[in-house]
ZAVEXLO-547091 format. One record per atom (N, C-alpha, C): residue in three letters; z, x, y. Coordinates in steps of 0.2 Angstrom, whole numbers, plus 5000, padded with zeros to 4 digits. Atoms other than C-alpha are relative to their C-alpha. Example, Ala and Ser with C-alpha at 12.3 -4.5 7.8 and 13.67 -1.06 7.14 Angstrom:
Ala500050044994/Ala503950624978/Ala500050045006/Ser499949964994/Ser503650684995/Ser500349965005/
END
This chain:
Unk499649984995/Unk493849114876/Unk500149935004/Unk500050054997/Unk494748974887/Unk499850005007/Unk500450004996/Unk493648954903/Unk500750005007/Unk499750044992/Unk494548964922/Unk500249955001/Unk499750044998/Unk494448804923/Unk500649974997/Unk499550015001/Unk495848774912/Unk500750015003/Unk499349974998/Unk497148884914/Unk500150035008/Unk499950024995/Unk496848894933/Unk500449955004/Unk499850084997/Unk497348714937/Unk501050014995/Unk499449995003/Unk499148774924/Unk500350045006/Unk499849954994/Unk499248934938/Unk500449945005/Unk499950054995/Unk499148794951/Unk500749955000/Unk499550065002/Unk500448684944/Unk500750045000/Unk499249954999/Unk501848834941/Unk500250025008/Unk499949974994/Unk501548894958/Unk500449945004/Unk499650084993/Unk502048714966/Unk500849984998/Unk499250025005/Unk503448704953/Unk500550035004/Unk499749935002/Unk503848864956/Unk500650034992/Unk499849985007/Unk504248894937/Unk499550084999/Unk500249935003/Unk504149064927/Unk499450004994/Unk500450025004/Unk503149004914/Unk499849934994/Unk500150065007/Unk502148874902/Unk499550034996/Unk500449985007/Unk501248894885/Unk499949944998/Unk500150045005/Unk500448814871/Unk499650024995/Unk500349975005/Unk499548844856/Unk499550065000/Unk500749954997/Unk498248954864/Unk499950045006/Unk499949964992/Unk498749004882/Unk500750005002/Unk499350004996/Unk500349064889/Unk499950035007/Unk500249974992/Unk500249084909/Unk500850025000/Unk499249984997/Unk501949194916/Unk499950025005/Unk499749974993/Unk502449234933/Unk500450085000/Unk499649915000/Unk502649444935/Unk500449995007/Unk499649984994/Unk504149474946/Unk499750085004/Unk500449964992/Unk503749614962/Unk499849995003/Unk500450024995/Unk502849644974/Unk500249975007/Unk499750024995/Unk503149574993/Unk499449965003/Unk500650054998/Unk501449474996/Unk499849954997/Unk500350075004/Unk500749384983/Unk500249984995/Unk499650025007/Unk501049314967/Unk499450014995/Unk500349985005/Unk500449384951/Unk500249934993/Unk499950035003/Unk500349304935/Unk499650044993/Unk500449995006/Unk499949334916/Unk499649974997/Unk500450065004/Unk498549244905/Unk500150044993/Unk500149985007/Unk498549274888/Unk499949944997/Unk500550055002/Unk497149184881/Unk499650024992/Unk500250005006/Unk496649194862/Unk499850084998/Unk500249935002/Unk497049394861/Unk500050055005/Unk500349944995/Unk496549454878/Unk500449985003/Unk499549994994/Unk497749484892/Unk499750005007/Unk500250004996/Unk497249444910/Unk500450015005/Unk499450034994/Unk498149464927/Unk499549965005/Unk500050034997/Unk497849324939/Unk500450015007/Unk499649994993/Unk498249364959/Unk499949965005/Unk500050064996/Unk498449244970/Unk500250035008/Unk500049944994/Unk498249324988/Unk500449955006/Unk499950034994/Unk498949275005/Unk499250005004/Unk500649994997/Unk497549205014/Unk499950005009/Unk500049974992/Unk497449305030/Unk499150045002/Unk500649964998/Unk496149395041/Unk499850074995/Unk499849925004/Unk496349555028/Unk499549984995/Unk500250025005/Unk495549455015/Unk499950034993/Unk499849955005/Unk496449535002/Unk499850024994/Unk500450025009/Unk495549454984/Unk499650035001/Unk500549974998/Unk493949504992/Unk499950074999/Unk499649945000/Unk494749684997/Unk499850024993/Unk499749975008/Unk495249714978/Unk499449984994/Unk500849995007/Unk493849634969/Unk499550045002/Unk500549954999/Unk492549734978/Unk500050074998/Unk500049965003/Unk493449894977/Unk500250024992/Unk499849985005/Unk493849884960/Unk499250014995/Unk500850005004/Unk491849844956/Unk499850075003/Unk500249935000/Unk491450014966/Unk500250044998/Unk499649965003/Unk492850104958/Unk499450014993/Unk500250005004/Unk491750064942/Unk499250005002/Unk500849965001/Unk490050074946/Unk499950085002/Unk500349914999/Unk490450264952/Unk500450024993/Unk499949995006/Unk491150274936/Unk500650054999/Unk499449964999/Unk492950324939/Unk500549954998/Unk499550055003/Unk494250234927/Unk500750025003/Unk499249974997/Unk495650234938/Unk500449935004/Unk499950054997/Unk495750054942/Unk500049954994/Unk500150055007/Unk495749884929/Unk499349975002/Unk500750025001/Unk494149794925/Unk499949935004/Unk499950064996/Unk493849664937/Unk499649944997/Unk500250045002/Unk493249504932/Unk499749955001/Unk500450044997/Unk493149364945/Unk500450015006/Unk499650014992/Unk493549324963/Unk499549915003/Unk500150064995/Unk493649154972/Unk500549985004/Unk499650014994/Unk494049124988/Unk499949935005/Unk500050084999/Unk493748934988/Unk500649995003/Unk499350045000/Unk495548864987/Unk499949954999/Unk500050065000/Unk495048744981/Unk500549974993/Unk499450005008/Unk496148744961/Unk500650025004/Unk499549974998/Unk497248854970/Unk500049995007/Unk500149994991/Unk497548844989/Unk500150095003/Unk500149944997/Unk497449024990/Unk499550054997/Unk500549965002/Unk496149164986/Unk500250054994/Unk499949965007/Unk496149214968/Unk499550084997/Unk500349945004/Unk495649404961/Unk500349994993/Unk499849975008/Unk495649414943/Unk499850064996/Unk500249915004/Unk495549594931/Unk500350004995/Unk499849995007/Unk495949644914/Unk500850035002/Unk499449995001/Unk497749664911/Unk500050064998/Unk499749955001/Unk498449834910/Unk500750024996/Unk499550005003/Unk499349874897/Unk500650084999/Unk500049935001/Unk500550014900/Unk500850005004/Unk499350014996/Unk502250074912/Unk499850045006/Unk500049984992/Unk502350094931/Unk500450094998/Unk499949914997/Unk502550274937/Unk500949975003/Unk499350024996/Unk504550284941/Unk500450065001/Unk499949934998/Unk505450434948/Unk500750014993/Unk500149934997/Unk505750574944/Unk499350004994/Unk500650025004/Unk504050584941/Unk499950114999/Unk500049955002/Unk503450734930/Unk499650055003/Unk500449964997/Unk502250884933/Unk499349975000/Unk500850045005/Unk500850804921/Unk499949945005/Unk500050074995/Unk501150634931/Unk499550025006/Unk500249994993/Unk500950724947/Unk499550045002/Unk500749945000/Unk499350844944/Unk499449914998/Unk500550065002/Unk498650654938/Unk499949965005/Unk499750024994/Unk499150574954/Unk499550045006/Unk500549964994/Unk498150724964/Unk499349994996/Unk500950005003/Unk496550714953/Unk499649945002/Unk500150054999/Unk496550544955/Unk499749995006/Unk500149994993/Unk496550574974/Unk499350025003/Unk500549945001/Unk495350704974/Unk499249944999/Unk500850045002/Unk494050574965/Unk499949965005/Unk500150074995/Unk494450424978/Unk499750065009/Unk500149964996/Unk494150564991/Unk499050045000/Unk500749984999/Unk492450604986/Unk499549955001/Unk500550055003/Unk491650434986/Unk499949995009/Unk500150014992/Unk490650405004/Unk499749925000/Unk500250054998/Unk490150245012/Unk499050014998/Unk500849995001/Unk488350315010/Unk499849994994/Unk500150025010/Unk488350314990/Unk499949944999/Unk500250075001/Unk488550134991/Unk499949945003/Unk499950054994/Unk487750035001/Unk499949934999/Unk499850075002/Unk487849884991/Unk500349985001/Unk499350035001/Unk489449864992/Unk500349985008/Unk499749994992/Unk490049805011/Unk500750005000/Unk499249994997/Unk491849865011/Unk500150005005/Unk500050024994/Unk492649825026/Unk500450085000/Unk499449945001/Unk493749995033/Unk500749964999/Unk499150015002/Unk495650025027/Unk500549955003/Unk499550034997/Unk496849925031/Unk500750045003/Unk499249944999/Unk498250025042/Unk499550055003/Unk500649934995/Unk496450165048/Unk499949945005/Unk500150014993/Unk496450125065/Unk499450025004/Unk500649954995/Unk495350265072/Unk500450015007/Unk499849994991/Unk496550275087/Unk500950025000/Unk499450004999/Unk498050355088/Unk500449965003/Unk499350034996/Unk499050255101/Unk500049954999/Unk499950085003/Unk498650095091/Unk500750014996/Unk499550025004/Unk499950165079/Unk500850005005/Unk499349994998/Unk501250215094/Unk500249935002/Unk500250054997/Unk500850045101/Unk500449934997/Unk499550035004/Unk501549965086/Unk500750034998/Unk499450005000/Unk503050055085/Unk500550005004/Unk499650034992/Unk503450015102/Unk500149924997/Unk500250095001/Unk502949815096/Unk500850014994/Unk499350005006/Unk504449865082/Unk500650005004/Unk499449974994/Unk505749945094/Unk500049935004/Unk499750054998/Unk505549775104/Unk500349944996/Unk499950085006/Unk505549645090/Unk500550004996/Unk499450015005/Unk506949705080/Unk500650065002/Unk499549974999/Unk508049825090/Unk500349985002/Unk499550054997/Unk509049695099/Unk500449994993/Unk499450035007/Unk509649635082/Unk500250064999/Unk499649945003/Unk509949805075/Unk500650035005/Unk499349984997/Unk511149845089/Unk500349955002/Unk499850044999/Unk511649675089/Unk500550004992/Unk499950035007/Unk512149665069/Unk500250064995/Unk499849935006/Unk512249845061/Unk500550045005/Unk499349954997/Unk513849945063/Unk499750055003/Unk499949944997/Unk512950105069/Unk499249985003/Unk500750035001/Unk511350005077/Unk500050045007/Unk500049964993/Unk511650085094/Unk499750064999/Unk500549935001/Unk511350265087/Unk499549994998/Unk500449995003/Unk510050225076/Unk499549975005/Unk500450034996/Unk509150115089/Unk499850065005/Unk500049904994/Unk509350305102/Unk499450034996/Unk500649965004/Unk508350395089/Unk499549984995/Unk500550044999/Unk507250275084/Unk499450035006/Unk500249994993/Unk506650285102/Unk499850045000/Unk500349924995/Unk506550475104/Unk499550014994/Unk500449975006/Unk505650465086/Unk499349975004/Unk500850034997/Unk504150345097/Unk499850045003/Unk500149964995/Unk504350445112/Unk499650105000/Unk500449945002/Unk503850615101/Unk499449994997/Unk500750004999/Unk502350535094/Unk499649995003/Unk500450014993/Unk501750475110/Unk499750075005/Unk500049944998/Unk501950655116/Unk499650044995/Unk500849965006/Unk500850725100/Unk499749975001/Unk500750054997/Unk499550605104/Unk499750025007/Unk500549994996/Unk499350645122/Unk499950085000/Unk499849945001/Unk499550835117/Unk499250014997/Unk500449995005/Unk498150825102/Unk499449995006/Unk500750004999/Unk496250875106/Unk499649974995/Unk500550015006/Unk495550785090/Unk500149944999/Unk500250065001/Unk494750645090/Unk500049954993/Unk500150035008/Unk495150525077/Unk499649935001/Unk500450064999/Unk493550395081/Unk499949974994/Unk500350025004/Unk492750305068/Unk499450054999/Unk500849975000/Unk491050395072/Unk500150085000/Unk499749944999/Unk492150585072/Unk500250004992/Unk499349985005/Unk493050565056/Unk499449994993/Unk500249995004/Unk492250595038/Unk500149944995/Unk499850075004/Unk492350415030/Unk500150014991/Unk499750005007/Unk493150415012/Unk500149924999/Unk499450055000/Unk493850285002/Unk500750025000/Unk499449995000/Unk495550275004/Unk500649914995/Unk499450055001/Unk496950164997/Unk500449965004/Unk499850054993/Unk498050135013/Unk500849994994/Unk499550025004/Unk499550124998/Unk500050014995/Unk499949965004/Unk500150244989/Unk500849994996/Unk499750005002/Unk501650174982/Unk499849994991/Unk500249975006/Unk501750244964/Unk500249964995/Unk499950065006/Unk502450104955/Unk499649954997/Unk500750035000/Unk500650034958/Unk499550064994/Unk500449965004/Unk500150184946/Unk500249974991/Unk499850055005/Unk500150114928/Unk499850064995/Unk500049965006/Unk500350254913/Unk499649954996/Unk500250075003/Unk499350144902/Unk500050024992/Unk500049975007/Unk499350154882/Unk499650064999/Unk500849945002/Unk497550254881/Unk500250065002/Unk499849944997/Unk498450384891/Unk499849995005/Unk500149994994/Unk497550354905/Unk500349995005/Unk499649994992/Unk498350354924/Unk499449965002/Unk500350054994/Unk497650184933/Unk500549965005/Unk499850034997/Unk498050094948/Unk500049925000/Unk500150064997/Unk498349904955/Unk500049985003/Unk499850044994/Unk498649824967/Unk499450055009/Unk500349974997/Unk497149874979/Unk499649955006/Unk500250044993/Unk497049754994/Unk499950025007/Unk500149964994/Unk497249875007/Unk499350044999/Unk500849954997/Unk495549985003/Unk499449995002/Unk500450024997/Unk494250015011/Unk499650085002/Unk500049924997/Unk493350175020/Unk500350015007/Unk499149954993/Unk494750285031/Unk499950065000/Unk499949944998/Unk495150445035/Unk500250034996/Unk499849965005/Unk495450555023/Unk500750065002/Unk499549974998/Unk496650645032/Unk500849965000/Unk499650045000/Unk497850495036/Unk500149984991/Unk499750015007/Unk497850465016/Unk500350024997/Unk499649975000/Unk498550605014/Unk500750004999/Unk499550024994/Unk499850585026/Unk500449944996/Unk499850065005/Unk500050405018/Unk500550014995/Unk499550005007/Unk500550475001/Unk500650045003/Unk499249974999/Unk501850595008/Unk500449995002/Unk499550034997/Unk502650505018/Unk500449934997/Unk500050075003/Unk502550345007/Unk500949984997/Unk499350015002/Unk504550285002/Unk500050014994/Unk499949995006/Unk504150284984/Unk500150094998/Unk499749944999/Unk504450494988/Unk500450015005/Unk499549984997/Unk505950474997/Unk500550074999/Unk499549975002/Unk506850574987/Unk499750074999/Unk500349934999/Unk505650734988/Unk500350045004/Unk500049954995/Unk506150894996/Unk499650015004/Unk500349994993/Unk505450975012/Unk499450054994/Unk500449965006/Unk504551104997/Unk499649984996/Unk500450065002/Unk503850954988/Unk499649995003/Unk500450024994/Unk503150895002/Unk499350045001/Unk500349964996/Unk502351055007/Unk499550014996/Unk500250005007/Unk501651084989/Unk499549944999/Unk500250045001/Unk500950924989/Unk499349995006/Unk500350004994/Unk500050935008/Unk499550074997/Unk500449975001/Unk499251085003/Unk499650004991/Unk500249995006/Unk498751064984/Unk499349915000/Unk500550024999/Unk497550894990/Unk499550014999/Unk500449974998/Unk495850924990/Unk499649985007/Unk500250004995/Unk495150935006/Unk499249974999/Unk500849995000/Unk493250855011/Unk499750075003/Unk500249914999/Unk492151005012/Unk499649995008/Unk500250004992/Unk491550935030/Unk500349975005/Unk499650044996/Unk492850895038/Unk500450055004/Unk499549964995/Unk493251005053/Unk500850005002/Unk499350044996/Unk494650915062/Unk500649974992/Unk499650025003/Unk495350885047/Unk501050015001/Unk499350005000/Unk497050965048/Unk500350005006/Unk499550024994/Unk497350935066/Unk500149945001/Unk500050064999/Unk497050755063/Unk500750004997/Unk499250015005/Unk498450775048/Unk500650015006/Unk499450004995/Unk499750845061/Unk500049955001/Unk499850074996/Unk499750715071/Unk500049944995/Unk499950065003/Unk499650565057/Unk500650024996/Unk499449975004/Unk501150675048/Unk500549955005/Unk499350024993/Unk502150625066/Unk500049944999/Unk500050085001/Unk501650435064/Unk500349994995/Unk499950015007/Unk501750415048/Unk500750024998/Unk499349995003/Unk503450485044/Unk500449975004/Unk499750044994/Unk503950385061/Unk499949934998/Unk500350105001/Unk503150205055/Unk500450004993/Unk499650005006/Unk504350225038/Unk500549965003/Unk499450044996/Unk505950195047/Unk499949935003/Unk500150074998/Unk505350035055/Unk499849974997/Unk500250055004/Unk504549965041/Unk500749964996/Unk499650015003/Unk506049985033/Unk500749935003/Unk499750064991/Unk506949895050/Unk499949944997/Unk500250075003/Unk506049745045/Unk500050014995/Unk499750035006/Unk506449725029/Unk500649984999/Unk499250025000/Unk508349735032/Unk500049955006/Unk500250084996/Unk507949595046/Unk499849974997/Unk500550065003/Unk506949515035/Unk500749964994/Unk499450015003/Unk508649505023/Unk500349955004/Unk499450064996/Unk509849405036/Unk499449955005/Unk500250064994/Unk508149295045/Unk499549964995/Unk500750045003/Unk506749275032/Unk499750035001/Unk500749964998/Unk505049335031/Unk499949985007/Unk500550004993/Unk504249385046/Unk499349985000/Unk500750045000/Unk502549295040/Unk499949984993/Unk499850035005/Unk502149215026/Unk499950064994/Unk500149945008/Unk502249295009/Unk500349934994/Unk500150065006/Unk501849214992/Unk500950024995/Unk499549965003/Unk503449324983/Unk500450025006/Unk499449994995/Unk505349324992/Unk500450074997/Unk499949945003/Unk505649494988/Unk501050005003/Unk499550024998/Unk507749524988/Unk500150104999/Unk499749925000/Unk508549704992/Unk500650045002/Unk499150025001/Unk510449764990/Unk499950025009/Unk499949974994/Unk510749775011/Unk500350055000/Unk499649925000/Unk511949935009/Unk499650054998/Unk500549965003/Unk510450004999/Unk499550025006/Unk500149994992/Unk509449975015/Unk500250055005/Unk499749974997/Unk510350045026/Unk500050055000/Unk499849945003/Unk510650195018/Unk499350045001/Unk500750024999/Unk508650195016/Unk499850025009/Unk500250014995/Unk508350165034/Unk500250075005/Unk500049934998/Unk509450315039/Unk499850074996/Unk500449945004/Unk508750435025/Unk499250005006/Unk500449984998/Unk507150395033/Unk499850015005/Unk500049984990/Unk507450415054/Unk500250094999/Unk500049955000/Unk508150585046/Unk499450035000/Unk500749955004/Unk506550625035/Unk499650015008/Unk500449994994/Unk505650605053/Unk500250035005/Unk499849954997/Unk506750685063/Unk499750084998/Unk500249905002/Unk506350845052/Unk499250035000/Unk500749984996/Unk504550835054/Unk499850015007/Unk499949974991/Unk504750835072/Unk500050085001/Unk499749914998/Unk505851015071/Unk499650054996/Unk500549945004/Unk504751085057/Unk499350015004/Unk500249984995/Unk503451055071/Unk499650035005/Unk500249974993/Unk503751135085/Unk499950094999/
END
């Protein structure tokens, strides 16, 4: 097999190019399209398939992030993840921090996703929900990325959204006035379940799990053997099992579900068996959660007519009318959680 050192310093040299790929008798590196953070790449090196991920290098410490959890995924002995391989967070071949893992041969989850699909999607859950910091304490996973432990950190940033990119939406989109109004009353009703809620969501209250933190399903990968694995797992860490939940049903990759899907889905999870506060936690991160969609979505159709808002390895491109469209589906979907409710 050809060592790192080779086809590393090739990675390095497409990424500068910015070319899609090069070959030769023995190694073909490719550039995979996706994604919105970092840049992926193929190796294929005398038979064997590897993917190479080239991380943004921030406080989140994303390679680290993913090579760790994907080595606890497998010493608890749950195939649900690819086989990790290396991590280096030199920069010194690359200028950014590289995760590598065995290449996944298979096809992304894409809607309309089946029955079988989505009973494989909740097992899956189920597993990642049973695994506790306590099991491993080899492993120093830092917590979730996005578990806060504090409600009004999330209102906190949805306020930080409403001032950073409502100017422009009522400056720039035909119906940016309306949409900006109820936006607003969407912040102002989670603000309101927050100081309503008796349940503490502390760190030292809350029944630590791993979690994901991103459940977008096109990160699930059908794989040839049958099996149902993930990728892309820079965000986990140990979180609140209840907020994961929340995560996946509210996640855009189920934009298109029903109110009955939804509900089907919230109750067929399995719960941790010692988690009091669990479902008054969920209420409340139902309200966030299907409120922090809309504005991600905000910035991204901003991010269309300015640039990225920070850096990113992959300039992700998105029809703007598609958007829109999008932006208002999702200020609905949160509207009706509000009324289902009260």
């Amino acid at each position: 097999m050809i060592p790192e050192s080779h086809w590393r310093p090739l990675i390095a040299a497409l990424q500068a190019a910015n070319l899609q790929a090069w070959h030769d008798d023995r190694l073909i590196v490719r550039r995979i399209s996706g994604g919105a953070n970092n840049a992926l790449y193929r190796v294929d090196i005398d038979g064997r398939s590897l993917a190479c991920k080239l991380c943004v290098n921030d406080d989140r410490r994303r390679a680290a992030r993913e090579f760790h959890t994907m080595c606890l995924l497998h010493k608890a002995g749950l195939d649900i993840a690819p086989s990790p391989l290396s991590l280096d967070e030199t920069c010194r071949v690359i200028p950014f921090p590289v995760v590598t893992y065995e290449w996944l041969e298979g096809e992304s989850m894409r809607p309309p996703f089946t029955e079988q699909q989505f009973s494989a999607v909740l097992d899956r859950i189920g597993c990642l929900l049973e695994l506790r910091p306590s099991d491993f304490p080899e492993f120093e996973l830092p917590d979730t990325v996005f578990h806060w432990f504090d409600f009004r950190l999330y209102v906190d940033e949805q306020s930080r959204f409403l001032a950073d990119y409502g100017p422009w939406l009522v400056a720039h989109e035909p119906d940016g006035r309306a949409s900006l109004d109820r936006l607003t009353r969407l912040v102002a009703r989670c603000a309101e379940e927050v100081r309503a809620t008796r349940v503490d969501p502390g760190r030292a209250r809350v029944p630590l799990r791993l979690c994901r933190a991103d459940w977008n399903l096109a990160n699930a990968i059908a794989c040839d053997d049958g099996h149902l694995r993930w990728v892309d797992w820079e965000y986990a860490g140990w979180g609140d099992p209840a907020l994961e939940l929340s995560d996946l049903r509210w996640h855009a990759s189920l934009a298109d579900w029903g109110d009955d899907r939804h509900a089907w889905l919230r109750e067929n999870v399995r719960r941790p068996p010692d988690d009091d506060g669990f479902e008054a936690r969920l209420r409340v991160w139902d309200h966030i959660l299907s409120a922090r969609w809309p504005f991600l979505i905000l910035r991204r159709l901003w991010s269309q007519f300015n640039g990225p808002d920070r850096l990113r390895l992959t300039q992700s491109t998105a029809d703007v009318d598609e958007l829109r469209g999008r932006l208002a589906l999702f200020i609905e979907r949160a509207e009706r959680v509000g009324e289902a409710a009260r």
